[in-house]
N, C-alpha and C positions, 0 to 999 in steps of 0.2 A: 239323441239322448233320450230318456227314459222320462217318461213323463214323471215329475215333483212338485211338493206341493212350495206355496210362498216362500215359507221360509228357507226350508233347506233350496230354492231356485236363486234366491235375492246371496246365501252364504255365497253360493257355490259361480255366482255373479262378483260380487267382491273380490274374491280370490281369482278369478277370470281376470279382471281388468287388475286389479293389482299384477300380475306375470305378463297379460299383453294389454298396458293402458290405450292402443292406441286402435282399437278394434270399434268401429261404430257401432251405433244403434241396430243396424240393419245386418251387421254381420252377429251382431251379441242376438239378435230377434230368432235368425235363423240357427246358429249354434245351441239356442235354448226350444228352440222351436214353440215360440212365443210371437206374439203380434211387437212389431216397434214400439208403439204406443205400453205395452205392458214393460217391456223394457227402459221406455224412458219412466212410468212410476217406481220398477221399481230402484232406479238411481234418484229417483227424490227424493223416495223414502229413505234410502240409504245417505244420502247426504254427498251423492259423485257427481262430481260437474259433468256439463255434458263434453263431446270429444275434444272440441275446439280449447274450452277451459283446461283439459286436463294435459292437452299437448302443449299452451301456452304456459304453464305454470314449468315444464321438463324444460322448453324453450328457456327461461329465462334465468334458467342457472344455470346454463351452459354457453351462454353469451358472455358472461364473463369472465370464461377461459379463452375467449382467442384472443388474440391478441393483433392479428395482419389485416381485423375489418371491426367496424362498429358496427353492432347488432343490427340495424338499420341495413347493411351492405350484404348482410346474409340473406341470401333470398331463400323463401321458407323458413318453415321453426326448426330454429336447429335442436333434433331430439335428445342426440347422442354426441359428445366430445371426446375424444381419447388423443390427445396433441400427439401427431406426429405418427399418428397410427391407424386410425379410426375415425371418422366422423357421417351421420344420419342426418337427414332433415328431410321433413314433409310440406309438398307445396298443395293448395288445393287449386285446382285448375278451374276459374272462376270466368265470367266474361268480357275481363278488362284482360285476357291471356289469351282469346280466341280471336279467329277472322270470324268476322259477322254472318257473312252467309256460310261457312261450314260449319262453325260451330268446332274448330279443329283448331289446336293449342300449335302456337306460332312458336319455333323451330327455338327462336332466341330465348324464352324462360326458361326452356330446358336446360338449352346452355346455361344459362347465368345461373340456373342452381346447382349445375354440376360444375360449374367453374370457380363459384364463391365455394363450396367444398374443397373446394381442392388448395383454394388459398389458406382457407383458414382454419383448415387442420395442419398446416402447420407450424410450432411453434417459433414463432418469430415478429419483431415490430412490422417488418416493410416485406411482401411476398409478394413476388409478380409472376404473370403466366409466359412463361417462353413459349412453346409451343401444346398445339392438341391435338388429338388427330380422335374425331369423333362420330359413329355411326347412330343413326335414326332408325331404330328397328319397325317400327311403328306407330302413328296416327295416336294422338292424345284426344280425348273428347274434354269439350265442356261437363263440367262434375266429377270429375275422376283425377284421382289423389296419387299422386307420385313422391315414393320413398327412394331417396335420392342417397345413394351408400357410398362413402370413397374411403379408400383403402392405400396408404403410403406402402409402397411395394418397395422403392429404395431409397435411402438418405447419406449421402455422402455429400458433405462440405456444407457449400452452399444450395445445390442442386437436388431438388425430389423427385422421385416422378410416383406420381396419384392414379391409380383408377378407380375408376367411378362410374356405379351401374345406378340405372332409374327403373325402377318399377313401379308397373299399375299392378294391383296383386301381385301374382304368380312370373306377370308376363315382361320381359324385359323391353323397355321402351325405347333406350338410351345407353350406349356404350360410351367413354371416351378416358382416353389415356393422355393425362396433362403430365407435361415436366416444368415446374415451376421454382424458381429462383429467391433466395433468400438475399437481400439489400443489407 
């Protein structure tokens, strides 16, 4: 981007995060081509939580559309709800997620946030997982943030079947195709 000055950098910030709130410090630093530090002022000065607050606040009006789990059971903030169609949620891969000497995200959060996806996009009281059939594309690290997408591909009766991809960035992490049962 073209170097600017405060102000029209902090507008043109606002409207940034307003279209992708879910963009860090360090991604907004480089797309402004700005130090982090200048980009967390100038979200002070603008009055924008930082990443965490702004995902937690999307999180929590969208917990009170499912209805097959208590927000508590969704693993990650669930970002995005669309029953029965759609649903997003971002885990941060922290180090109660990793093995201690690699430092590499254990097989099972994965799963469980693409398995809580898949239950509870859709709409229904009681939704159970009949079967998964799920591939590990690649190695998660400690610090790095997976956006976790499931998509209801068919819904007939009682029976759905969801897939659901995980990505760090660009990179696909996580494949798996759940068919899950409505009680």
């Amino acid at each position: 981007m073209a170097a600017r000055n405060k102000r029209q950098r902090q507008q043109e910030l606002t409207a940034l995060i307003d279209s992708e709130p879910f963009l860090t410090d360090e991604e907004l630093a480089d797309r402004f081509e700005v130090s982090v530090q200048t980009i967390r002022l100038d979200r002070l000065a603008l009055g924008i939580p930082e990443l965490r607050e702004r995902i937690k606040a999307v999180a929590e009006q969208n917990y009170s559309e499912v209805r097959s789990l208590e927000s508590s059971e969704v693993i990650g903030e669930l970002i995005e709800l669309d029953l029965n169609a759609l649903a997003i949620s971002i885990l941060e891969i922290g180090p109660e997620h990793v093995f201690t000497r690699t430092k590499i995200a254990r097989g099972h959060h994965l799963f469980a946030q693409a398995n809580s996806l898949a239950v509870g996009i859709i709409n229904a009281e009681t939704v159970l997982t009949g079967s998964a059939e799920v591939r590990y594309k690649r190695p998660v690290k400690l610090g790095e943030r997976l956006v976790c997408k499931a998509v209801v591909k068919d819904l007939r009766g009682e029976r759905a079947h969801v897939d659901v991809t995980t990505k760090v960035r660009d990179d696909i992490v996580f494949e798996g195709q759940f068919v899950v049962f409505k009680m």
